[in-house]
C-alpha positions, 0 to 999 in steps of 0.5 A, spaced: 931 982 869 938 981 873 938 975 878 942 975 886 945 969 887 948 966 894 953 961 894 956 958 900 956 951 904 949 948 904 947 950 911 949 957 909 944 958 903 939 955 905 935 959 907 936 964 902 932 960 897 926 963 903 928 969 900 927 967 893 934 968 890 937 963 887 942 959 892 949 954 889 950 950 894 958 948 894 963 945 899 970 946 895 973 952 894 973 948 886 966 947 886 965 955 889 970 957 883 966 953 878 959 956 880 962 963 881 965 963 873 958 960 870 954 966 874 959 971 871 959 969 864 952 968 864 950 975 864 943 975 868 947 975 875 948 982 878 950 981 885 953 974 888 953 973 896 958 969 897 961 965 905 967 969 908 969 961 908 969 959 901 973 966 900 978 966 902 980 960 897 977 965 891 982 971 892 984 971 886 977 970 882 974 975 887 979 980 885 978 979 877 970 981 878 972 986 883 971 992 877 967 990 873 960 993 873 957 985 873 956 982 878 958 985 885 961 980 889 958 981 897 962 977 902 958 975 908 958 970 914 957 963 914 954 958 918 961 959 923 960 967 924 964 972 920 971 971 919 973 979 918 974 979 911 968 981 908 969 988 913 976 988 910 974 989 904 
């Protein structure tokens, strides 16, 4: 069974865990790109939501999962609205 991940900044993903998705908590863009790396290697993460803030410092990393068929990386909002980026993409 696949899981769903979110990862953004605390006030962010919070609320998530109401969901049941598993929530990473990260401040840094460093810390964002860690968690990112392991949830992908691991194999059991199907989708990553992960905040427009923290994104914008991973291009790089977001583009080298871009095609592969796990996991899809979905950028959404953060605690201060959205920044476009995820439209963009």
């Amino acid at each position: 069974m696949y899981k769903i991940a979110v990862l953004g900044d605390r006030e962010s993903v919070l609320g998530f865990k109401t969901l049941g998705l598993d929530v990473y908590p990260a401040e840094t863009p460093e810390e964002a790109r860690k968690t990112l790396h392991r949830l992908a290697r691991d194999g059991e993460t199907a989708i990553i939501y992960l905040t427009e803030e923290l994104a914008a410092g991973l291009e790089h990393e977001i583009a080298r999962y871009k095609d592969a068929l796990t996991p899809a990386i979905i950028l959404i909002p953060g605690k201060s609205g959205s920044l476009g980026i995820g439209m963009a993409n």
